[in-house]
KESENU-565768 format. One record per residue (C-alpha): residue number from 1; residue in three letters; chain; x, y, z. Coordinates in nm, 2 decimals. Last residue first. Example, Ala and Ser with C-alpha at 12.3 -4.5 7.8 and 13.67 -1.06 7.14 Angstrom:
KESENU-565768
resi,resn,chain,east,north,up
2,SER,A,1.37,-0.11,0.71
1,ALA,A,1.23,-0.45,0.78
This chain:
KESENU-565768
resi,resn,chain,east,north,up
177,UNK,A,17.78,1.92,-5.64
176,UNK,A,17.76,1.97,-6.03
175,UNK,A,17.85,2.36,-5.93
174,UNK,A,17.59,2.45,-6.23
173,UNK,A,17.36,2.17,-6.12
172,UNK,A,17.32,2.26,-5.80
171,UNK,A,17.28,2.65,-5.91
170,UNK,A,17.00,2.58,-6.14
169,UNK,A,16.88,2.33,-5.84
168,UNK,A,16.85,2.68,-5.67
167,UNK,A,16.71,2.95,-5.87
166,UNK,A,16.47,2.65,-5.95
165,UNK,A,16.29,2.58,-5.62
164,UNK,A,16.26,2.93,-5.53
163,UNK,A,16.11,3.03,-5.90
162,UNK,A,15.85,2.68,-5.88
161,UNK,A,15.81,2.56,-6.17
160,UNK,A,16.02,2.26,-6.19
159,UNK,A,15.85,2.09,-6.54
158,UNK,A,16.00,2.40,-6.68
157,UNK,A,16.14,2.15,-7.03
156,UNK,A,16.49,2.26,-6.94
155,UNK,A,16.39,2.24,-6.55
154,UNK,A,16.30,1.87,-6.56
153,UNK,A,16.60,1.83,-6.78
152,UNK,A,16.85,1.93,-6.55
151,UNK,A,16.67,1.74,-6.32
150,UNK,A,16.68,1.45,-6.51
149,UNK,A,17.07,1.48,-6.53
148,UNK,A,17.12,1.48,-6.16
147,UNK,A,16.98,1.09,-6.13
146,UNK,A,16.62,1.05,-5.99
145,UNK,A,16.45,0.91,-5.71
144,UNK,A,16.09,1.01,-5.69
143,UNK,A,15.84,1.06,-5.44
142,UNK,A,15.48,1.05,-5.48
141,UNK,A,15.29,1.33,-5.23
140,UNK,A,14.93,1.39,-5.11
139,UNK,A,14.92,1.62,-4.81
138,UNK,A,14.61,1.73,-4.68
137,UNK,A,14.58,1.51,-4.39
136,UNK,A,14.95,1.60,-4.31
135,UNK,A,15.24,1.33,-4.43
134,UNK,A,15.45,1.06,-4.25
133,UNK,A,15.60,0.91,-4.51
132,UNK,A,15.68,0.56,-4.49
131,UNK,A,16.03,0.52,-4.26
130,UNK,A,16.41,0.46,-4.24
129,UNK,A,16.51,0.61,-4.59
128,UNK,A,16.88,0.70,-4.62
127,UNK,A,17.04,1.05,-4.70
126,UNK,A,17.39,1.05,-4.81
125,UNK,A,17.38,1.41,-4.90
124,UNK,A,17.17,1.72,-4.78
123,UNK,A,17.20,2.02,-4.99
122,UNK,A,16.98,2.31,-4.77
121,UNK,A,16.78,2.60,-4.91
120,UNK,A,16.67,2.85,-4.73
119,UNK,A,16.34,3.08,-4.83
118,UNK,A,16.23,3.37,-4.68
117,UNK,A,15.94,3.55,-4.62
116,UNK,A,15.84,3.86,-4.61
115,UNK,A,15.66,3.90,-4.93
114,UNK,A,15.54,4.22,-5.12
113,UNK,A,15.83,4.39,-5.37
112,UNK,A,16.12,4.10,-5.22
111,UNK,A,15.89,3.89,-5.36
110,UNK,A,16.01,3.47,-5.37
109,UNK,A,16.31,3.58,-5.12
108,UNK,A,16.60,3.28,-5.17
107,UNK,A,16.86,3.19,-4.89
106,UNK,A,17.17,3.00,-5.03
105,UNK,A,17.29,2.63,-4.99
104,UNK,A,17.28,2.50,-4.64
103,UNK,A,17.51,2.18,-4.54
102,UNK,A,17.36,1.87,-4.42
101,UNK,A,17.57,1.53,-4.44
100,UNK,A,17.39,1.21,-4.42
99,UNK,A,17.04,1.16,-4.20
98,UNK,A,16.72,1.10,-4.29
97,UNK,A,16.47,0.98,-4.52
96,UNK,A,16.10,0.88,-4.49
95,UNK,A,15.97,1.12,-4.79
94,UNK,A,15.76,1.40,-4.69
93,UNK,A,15.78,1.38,-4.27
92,UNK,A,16.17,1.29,-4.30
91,UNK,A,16.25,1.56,-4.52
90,UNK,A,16.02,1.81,-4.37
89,UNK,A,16.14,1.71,-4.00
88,UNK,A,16.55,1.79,-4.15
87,UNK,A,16.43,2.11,-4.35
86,UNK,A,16.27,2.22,-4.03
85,UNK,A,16.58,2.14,-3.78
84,UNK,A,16.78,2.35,-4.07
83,UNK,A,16.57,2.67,-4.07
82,UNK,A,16.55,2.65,-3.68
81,UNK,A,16.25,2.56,-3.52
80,UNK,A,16.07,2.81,-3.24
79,UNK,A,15.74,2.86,-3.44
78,UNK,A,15.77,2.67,-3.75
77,UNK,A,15.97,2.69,-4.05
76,UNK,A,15.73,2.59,-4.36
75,UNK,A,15.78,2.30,-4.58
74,UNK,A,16.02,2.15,-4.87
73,UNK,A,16.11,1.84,-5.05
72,UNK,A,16.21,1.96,-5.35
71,UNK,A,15.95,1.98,-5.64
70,UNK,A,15.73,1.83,-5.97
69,UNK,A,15.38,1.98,-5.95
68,UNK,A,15.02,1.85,-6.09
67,UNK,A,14.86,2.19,-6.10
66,UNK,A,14.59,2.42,-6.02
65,UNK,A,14.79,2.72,-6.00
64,UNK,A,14.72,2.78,-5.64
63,UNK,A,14.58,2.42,-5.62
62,UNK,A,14.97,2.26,-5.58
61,UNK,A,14.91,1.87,-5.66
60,UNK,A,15.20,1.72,-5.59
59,UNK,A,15.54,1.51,-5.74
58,UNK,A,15.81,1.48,-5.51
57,UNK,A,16.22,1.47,-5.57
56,UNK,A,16.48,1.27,-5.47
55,UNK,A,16.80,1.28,-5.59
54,UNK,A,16.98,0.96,-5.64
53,UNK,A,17.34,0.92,-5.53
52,UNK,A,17.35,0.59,-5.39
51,UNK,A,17.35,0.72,-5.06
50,UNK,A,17.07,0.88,-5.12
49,UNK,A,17.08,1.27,-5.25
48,UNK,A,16.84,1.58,-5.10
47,UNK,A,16.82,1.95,-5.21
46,UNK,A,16.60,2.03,-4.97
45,UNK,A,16.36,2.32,-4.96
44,UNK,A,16.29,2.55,-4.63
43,UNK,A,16.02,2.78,-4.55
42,UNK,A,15.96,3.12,-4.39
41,UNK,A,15.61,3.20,-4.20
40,UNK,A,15.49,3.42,-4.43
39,UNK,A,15.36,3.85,-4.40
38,UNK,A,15.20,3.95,-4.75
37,UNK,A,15.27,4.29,-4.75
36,UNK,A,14.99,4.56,-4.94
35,UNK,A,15.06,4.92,-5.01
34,UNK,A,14.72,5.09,-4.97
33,UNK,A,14.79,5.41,-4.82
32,UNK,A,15.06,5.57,-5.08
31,UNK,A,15.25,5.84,-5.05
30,UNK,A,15.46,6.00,-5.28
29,UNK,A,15.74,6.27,-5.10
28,UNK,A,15.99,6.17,-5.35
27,UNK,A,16.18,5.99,-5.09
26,UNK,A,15.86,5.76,-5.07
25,UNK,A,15.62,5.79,-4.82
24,UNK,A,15.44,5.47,-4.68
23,UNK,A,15.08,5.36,-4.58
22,UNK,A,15.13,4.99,-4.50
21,UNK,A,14.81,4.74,-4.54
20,UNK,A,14.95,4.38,-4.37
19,UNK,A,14.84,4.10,-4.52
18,UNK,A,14.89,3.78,-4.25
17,UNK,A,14.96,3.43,-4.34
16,UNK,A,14.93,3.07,-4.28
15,UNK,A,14.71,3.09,-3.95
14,UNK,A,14.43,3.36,-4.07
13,UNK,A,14.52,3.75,-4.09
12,UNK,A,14.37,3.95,-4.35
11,UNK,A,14.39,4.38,-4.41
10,UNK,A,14.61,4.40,-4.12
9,UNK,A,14.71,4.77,-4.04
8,UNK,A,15.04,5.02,-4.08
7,UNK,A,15.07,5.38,-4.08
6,UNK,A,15.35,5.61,-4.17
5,UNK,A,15.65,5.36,-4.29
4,UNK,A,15.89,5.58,-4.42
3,UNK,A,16.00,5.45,-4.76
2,UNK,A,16.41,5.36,-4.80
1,UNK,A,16.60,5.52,-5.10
């Protein structure tokens, strides 16, 4: 079942990602010399409730679909960080809270057909706010505090549409944690 790798070069490299151009054989014997990897720093969502039980969630403009988005907090893994020290910064960075009891929740692959990366997904409960937001230039985020029914509504009516944010909050709500 597993392609050879024969050949591999990068098509695109910049900062946030790299696309690699692998010429593979198949068991069959196929080749192909144009089989395109999208190489991605992994990245971390948070399922996050306050100590009074809200669930916060953000509200951003996401230009790849050109749309007004409803998510988890969530952010890239950098260099030398840990999946759980990033989902801690991106929590504090994006919405000002911190702290309670951190536990991670699955790890999700958006493309297992052309992506590297990985997502993990942390629950983090009892989380307090000590601080504004502390976003990037380009960062432009509301956040909102909402019980566990709206979210079950939010992705009834696909206002979550992001695949490794739903997969899951479906799974949050399923265990009602």
């Amino acid at each position: 079942m597993k392609w050879k790798l024969l050949k591999s070069t990068y098509a695109f490299v910049c900062p946030w990602l790299r696309v690699r151009k692998d010429y593979i054989k198949q068991p069959s014997g196929l080749e192909l010399d144009d089989f395109y990897i999208v190489e991605t720093l992994d990245w971390v969502n948070v399922i996050a409730i306050t100590e009074d039980g809200k669930n916060i969630l953000e509200e951003q403009y996401r230009h790849g679909i050109q749309k007004v988005c409803i998510e988890l907090p969530a952010g890239c893994v950098d260099q030398g960080e840990t999946p759980l020290e990033a989902a801690k910064r991106e929590l504090l960075e994006e919405t000002g809270y911190t702290g309670g009891e951190w536990f991670p929740f699955g790890e999700y692959a958006p493309n297992t057909s052309g992506m590297t990366a990985i997502c993990h997904t942390f629950i983090a409960k009892g989380v307090k706010k000590i601080s504004n937001q502390h976003l990037e230039m380009s960062e432009d985020i509301r956040i909102h505090l909402v019980e566990q029914d709206t979210i079950k509504e939010l992705l009834e009516n696909n206002s979550i549409t992001e695949a490794v944010m739903q997969a899951p909050l479906w799974r949050y709500i399923a265990n009602n944690i």
